[in-house]
N, C-alpha and C positions, 0 to 999 in steps of 0.2 A: 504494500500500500504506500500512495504517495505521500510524503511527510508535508503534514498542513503547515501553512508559511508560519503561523501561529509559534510552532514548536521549533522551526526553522532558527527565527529572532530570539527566541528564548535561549537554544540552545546557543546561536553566536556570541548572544550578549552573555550567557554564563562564561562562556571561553575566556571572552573579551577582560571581564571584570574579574578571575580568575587568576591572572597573568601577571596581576599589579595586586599583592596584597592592602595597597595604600585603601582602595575604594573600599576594604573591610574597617582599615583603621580611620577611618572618616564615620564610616559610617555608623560603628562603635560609638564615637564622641559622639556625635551629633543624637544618635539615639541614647547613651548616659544622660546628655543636658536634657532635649525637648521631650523624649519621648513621654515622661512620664506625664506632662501637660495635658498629653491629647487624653487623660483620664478624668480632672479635674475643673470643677467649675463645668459643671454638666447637668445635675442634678432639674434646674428651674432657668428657663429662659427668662425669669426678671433678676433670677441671681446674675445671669451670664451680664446683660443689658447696667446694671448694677455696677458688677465690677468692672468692667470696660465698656464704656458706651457705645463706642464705634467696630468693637468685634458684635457686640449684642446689636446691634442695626445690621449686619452684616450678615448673620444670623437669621434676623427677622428677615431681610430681602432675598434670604435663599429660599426660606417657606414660603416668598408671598409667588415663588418662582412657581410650584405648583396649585395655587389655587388660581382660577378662572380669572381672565385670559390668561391660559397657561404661558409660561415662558416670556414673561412682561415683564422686562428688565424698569420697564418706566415707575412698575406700583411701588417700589420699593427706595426709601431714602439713599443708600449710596448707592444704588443699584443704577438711578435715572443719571450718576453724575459719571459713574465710573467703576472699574472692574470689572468689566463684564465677561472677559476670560476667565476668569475665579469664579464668577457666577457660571457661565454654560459649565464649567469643568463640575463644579459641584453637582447642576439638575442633572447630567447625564449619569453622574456613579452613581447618585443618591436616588434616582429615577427608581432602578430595581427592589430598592428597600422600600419607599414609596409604593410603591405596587405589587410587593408583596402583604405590606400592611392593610394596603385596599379589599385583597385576595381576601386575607384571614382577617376581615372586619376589625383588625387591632390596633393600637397606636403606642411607639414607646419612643418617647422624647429622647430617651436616655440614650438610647442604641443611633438615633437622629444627631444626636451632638454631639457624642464620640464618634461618629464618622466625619462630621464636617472638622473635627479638629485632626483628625487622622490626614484629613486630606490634603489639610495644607502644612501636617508636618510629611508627608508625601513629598511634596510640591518644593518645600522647602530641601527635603535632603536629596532629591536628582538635582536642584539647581547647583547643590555643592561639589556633585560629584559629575558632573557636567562643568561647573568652572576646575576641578581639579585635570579635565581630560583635557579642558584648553593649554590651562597652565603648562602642563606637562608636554603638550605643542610645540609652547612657545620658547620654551629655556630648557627642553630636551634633557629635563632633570625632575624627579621622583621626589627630592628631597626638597629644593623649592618651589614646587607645586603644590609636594603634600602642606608643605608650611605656608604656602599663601592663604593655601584651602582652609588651613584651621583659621588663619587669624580673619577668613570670612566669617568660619561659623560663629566665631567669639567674637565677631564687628561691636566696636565700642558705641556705634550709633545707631545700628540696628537690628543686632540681636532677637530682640523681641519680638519682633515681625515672622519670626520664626515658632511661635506659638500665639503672638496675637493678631487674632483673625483680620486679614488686609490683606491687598491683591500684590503687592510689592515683590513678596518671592515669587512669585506668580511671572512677573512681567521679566524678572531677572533672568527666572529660568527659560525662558524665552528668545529673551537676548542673547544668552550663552550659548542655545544653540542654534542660533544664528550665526553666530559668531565663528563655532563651529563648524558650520556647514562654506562660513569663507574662508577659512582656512583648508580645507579640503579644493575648495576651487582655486583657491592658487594652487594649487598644483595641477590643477586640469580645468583650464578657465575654459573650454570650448563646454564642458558640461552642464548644460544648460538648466537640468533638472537639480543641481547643485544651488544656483540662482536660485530658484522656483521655491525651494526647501529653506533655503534664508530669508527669501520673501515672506513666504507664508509664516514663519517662527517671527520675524519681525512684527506681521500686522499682529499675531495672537498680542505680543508683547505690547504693543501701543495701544489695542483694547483691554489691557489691564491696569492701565494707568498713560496720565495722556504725556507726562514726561518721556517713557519710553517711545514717545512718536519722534521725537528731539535727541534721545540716543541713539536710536536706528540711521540717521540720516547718516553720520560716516561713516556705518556699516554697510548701508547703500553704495556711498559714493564711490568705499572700497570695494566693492562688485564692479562697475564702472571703471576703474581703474586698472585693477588687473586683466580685466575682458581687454580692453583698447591697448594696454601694453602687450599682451600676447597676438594680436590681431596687427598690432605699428600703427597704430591710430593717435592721433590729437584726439582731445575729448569732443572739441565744437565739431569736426571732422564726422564722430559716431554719434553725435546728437544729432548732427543735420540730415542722416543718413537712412535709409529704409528700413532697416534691421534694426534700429533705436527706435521707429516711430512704432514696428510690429512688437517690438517687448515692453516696450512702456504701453499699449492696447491692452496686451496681453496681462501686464502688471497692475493696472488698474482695473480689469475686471478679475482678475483675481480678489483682488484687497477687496472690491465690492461684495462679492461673492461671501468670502469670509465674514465682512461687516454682515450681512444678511445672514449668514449662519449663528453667528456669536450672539449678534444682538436685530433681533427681523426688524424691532419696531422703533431702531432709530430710524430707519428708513419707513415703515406703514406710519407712524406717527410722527414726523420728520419737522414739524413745525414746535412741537416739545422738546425735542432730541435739540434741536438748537438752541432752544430757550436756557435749557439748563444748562450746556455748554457756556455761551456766553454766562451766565450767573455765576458758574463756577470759576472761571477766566478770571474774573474783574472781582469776585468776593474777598480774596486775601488782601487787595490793596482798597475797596473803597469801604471795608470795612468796619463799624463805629468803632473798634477795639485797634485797628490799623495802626503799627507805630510808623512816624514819620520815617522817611527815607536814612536820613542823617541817622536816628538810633537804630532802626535795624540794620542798619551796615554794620556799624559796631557789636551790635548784638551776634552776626551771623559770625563777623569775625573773632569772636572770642571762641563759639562754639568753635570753629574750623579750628581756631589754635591748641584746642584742648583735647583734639586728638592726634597721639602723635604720628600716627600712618598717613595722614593726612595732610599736617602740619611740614612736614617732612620732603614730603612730595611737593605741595605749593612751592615753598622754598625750592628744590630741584629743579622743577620746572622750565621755569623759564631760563636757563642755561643749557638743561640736556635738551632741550627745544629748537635752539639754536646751534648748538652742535649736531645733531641730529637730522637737520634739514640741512647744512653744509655737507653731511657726512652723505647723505639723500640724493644730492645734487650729481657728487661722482660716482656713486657706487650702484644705486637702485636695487638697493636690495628690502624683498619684503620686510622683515624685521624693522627695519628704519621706518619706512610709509607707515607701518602699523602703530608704530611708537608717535609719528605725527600727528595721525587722525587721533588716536587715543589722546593726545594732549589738548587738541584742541576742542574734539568732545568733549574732554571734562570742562574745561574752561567756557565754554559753551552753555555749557548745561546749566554749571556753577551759577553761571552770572545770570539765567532763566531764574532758577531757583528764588536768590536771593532776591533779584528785583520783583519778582512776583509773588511771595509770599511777604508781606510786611508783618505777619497777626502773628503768626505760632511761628515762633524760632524752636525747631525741635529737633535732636541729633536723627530722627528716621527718616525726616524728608530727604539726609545726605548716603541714606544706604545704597539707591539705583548705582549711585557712583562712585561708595564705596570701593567696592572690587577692583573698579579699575587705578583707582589710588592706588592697590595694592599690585597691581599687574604694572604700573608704572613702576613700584621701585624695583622692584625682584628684577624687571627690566634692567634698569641701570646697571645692577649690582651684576647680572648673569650677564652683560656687556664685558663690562671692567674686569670678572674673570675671565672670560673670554680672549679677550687682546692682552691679557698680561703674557708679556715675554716666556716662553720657557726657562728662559734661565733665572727665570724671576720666582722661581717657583715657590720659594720662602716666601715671600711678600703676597704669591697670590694664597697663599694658603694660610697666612696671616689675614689675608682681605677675609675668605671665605669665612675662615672661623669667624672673626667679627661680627660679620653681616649675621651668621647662624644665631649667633650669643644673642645678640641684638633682639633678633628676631623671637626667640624664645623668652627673653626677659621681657617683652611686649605682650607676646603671647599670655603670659603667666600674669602680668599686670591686668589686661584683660578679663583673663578668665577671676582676678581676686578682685572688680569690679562685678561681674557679671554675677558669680555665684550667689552673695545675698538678694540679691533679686528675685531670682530663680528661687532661693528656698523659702523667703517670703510669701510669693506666691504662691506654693506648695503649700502654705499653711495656711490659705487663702479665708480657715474659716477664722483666725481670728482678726481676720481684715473690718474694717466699716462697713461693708460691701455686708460681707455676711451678717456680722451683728445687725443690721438694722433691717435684713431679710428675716431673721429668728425674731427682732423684735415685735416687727406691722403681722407675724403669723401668729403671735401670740394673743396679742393687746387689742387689734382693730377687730372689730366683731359685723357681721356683713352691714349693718346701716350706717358705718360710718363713711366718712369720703377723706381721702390726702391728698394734699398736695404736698410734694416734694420735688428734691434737684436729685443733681446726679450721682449722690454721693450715698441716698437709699436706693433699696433693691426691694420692690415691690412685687410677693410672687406671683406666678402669672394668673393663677387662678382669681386671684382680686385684682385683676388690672382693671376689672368695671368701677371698683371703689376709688382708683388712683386718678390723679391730671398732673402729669410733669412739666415744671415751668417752661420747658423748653417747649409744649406743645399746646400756647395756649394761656395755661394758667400762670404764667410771668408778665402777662397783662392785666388791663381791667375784667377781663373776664373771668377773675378769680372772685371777685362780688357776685356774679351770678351763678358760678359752681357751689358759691358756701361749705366748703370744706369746714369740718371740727374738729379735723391734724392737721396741723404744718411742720413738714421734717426737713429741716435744711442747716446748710453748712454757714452759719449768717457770716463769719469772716471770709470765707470767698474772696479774692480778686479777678478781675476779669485777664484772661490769658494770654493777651496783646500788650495789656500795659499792665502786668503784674507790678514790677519796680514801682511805679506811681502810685500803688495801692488802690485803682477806680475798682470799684461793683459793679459785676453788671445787673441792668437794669431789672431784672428778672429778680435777682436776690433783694434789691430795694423795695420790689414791690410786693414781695412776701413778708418785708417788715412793714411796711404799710400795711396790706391788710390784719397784718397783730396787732397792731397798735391799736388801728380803724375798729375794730370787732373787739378788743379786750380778751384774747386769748392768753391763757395762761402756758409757763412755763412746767412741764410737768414731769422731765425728765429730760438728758443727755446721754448721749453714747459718743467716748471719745476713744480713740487708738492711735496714739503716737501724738502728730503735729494736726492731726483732724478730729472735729468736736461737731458732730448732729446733734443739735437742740430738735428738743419736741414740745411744741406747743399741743393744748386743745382749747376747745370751747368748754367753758363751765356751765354755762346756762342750756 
């Protein structure tokens, strides 16, 4: 009997991954640190929404995936703005368990959430082990590969992304193998289907986030590049030409295609699909918490200096930049164009980032670009051994050790940041989050109503009793709800201008209505440097 392609790819990629015990020892780590995440904070979708509000939306936009109109990325809060590779990947796996439950008239949350977190520590560990096959491409070394690959998994800015639910591994893993599949076509640039496979890993990757449409682009250009230097082409020469006009046809009904598979109703509903686009575009900068240009530049650049992989690389930069486009100049050799676009990419991307987010300075908006921070210096470094003299052999071996030392004192630095996090959350129930989900299960009895912020976890079953200031009841429409709890963090600062100490307005107007009503003070839950006050009604 013929062996099903199925078993074909299985068996190649067992071989594959086989060969290189590195992808076990990756894999190890990365399942030590996250795996055990994908078990916890499962239990009640208002715990989840509680503890992290933007994995719990994220959450709620994969269920609202299956209920009618099916597959409506639009019903759903981050689902209409973005992600929507992390959403199609979720309805398809999650599809079968969904319709097993339909089958057996059954429902279990619990087996529902442990999959969606499985999925994206999934998502997250082939991205690792797909930039570890790059690395190991590019610097033709085991050893800094495997050690770029770790100081990804332990990224000082984004980490977390690695079990807190967002599309970001998503778009990574995407990119890398893209990225992949251009590497492969330098070496056989006439293969066309080479193209086609980078194409399609790029648009997956730009519908998971819309930054990766701005990293892809000199992953593009290098496609373009190596095509017309194997071909003796000028670039304006293959733009002008019939063969550029039949694959950019061919390239953009693809991308459409994709967009209509991934997401149908940016296109059926295409006058929303814009609307919230633009919103999104233009929110981090006209928005009321917006810090001025002048401090968040300040602000972006403290964060950037306080990572040293990062900090390291900025500085480098623009020197091996310029060496490297002289060196470019005589030599043409791929290594160097890769090193240019990769430079200018970040630098690219960086200065996107910064001027377009004024509101949340946060080290995860710097993870897309992370990695290649990190593929920038291993660069340098696996240069500078390279051209050292043989007779130099002490010095390059003096270089190497360093660079290793280096690299592992960083590592270790990382991981002695990283770990209290990680087991903090692991003990998630003596968080706020939880306490004050054990509290509204105890205390609130069904005629009452809350209003609360984000810092309670309302379980799902009384979310008819709840209104979250954020939807609603942080306006005057908290006079005609009549709540008789109010649960909130009343010291709050707003997250744009935390330093200046503003409220936002949502939290002001939950102490108005205390005051306005004469609600009493009738209990607190505090944990560490956070304190929910609980008002009620006495009358």
């Amino acid at each position: 009997m013929q062996e099903s392609i199925f078993f074909k790819l299985s068996s190649g990629l067992y071989k594959h991954l086989s060969k290189d015990k590195v992808y076990l020892l990756l894999s190890i780590i990365f399942a030590i640190l996250y795996l055990p995440h994908v078990f916890i904070i499962v239990e009640d979708l208002g715990l989840i929404l509680g503890f992290e509000v933007d994995p719990g939306s994220h959450v709620v936009a994969i269920e609202k995936l299956f209920n009618p109109p099916y597959y409506n990325m639009q019903g759903g809060y981050h689902s209409k703005f973005y992600g929507w590779t992390y959403f199609a990947i979720n309805f398809v796996l999650l599809a079968p368990i969904k319709l097993f439950f339909w089958l057996t008239g059954t429902e279990n949350n619990l087996i529902l959430y442990i999959s969606i977190r499985f999925i994206l520590f999934m998502i997250g560990l082939i991205s690792v082990l797909v930039f570890y096959e790059i690395a190991k491409k590019l610097f033709n070394s085991i050893v800094l590969a495997g050690c770029a690959s770790i100081l990804y998994i332990i990224s000082p800015v984004g980490a977390q992304l690695f079990y807190f639910i967002h599309p970001e591994t998503t778009g990574l893993m995407f990119i890398f193998l893209g990225i992949l599949a251009l590497l492969k076509f330098i070496d056989n640039p006439q293969d066309y289907k080479l193209y086609f496979a980078g194409l399609i890993c790029l648009v997956l990757a730009t519908l998971s986030k819309q930054v990766f449409f701005f990293m892809s682009l000199p992953i593009l250009f290098s496609f373009l590049h190596f095509y017309c230097k194997e071909q003796q082409q000028k670039y304006m020469q293959f733009v002008f030409s019939m063969d550029f006009i039949k694959i950019l046809g061919r390239t953009t009904l693809l991308a459409l295609a994709i967009l209509f598979i991934i997401h149908p109703f940016a296109i059926l509903d295409l006058t929303n699909f814009i609307e919230y686009q633009i919103n999104l575009s233009t929110s981090w900068i006209t928005s009321k918490y917006a810090m001025s240009f002048t401090d968040s530049l300040i602000s972006w650049y403290k964060l950037l200096m306080s990572v040293s992989v990062i900090q390291l690389s900025i500085i480098l930069l623009p020197i091996t930049f310029v060496i490297t486009l002289l060196m470019y100049i005589n030599k043409k050799r791929a290594s160097l164009f890769l090193y240019i676009t990769n430079t200018i990419g970040l630098f690219f991307v960086l200065c996107i980032t910064i001027i377009g987010n004024r509101t949340m300075i946060s080290g995860h908006y710097l993870q897309p670009l992370y990695p290649f921070f990190v593929l920038s210096l291993f660069a340098i470094m696996n240069y500078v051994s390279n051209i050292t003299d043989i007779r130099l052999k002490h010095l390059r071996l003096f270089a190497n050790t360093s660079f290793i030392y280096s690299v592992l004192l960083t590592i270790l630095s990382n991981l002695y940041t990283l770990t209290p996090t990680l087991i903090t959350r692991l003990l998630y129930k003596d968080g706020i989050a939880y306490k004050t989900y054990e509290y509204v299960s105890k205390h609130l009895v069904p005629t009452d109503k809350l209003v609360y912020d984000q810092y309670v976890a309302l379980p799902d079953k009384m979310k008819s009793q709840g209104c979250h200031y954020w939807q609603g009841c942080g306006t005057d429409y908290i006079d005609k709800y009549q709540p008789n709890y109010v649960m909130f963090n009343e010291m709050l600062t707003a997250f744009g201008n935390a330093g200046s100490g503003q409220q936002p307005t949502e939290t002001l107007r939950l102490k108005k209505y205390i005051k306005d009503y004469n609600l009493q003070l009738i209990d607190s839950i505090e944990v560490k440097d956070t304190k929910v006050l609980i008002y009620k009604k006495t009358q």
